[in-house]
N, C-alpha and C positions, 0 to 999 in steps of 0.2 A: 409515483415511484419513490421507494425511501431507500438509505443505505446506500452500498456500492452499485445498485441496479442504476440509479440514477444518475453516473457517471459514462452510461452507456459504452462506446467505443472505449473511453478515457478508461474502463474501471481494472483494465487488466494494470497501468501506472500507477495507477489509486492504490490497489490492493499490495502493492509493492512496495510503495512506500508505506504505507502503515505495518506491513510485516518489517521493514524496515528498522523503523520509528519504535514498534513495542519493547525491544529492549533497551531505549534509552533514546534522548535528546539528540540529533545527527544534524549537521548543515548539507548542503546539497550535497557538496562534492564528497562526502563521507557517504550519503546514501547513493549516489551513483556507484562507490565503490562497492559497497554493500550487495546493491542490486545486483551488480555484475557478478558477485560473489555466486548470492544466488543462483541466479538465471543461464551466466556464461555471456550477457549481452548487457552491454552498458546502456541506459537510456540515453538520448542527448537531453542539454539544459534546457530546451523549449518543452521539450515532453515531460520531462521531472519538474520544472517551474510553470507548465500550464496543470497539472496536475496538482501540484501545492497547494498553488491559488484555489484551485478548485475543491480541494481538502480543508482549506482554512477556513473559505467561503459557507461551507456545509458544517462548520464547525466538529469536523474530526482532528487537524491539528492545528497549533498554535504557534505562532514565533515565540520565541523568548529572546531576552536583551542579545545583543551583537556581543561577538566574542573574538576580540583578535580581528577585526573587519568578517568575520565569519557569519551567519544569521542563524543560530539552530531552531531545528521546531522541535515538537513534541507529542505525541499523539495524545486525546483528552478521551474522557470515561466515554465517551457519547460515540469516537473513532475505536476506541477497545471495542463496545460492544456490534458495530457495524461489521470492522473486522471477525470476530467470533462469528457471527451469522454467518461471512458470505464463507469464511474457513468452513462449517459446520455444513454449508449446502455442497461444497466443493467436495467434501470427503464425503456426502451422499453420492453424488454422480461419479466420483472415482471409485467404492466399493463395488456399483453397482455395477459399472461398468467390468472392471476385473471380475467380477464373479462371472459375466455373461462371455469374457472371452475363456473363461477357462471351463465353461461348456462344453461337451463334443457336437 
């Protein structure tokens, strides 16, 4: 498995934070805000910080230096293009899907 596939359960977190992440450098509590923006559902710290790890680990994002006791990350080329793929399959299964419900 390559990409967000290989985050299994995890990759709906995953995919969160790096849409997050794409427009810019964020520490947790700015991407929880984010995601909530998003979604309408705050993740908690254990699920946005085992997902991190697990994004850092796979080299999608990076910490950068502390800021204000703050830690931002950053999403890196190698996390843009994983993102792009699983966006690019997501909007296959969503067109395809809406075109079959508005079948008769």
């Amino acid at each position: 498995m390559s990409g967000l596939t290989a985050f299994g359960r995890f990759s709906e977190p995953a995919l969160l934070i790096l849409v997050s992440l794409a427009d810019g450098p964020k520490h947790g509590y700015a991407m929880q805000d984010d995601i909530e923006a998003l979604t309408g559902e705050r993740p908690g710290p254990g699920t946005l910080y085992g997902a991190v790890r697990r994004l850092e680990e796979q080299g999608f994002i990076r910490a950068l230096p502390e800021r204000e006791r703050r830690k931002p990350y950053e999403v890196t080329d190698s996390g843009r293009d994983a993102l792009r793929v699983e966006l690019a399959r997501m909007r296959a299964v969503a067109t395809t899907g809406l075109r079959r419900l508005a079948l008769p």
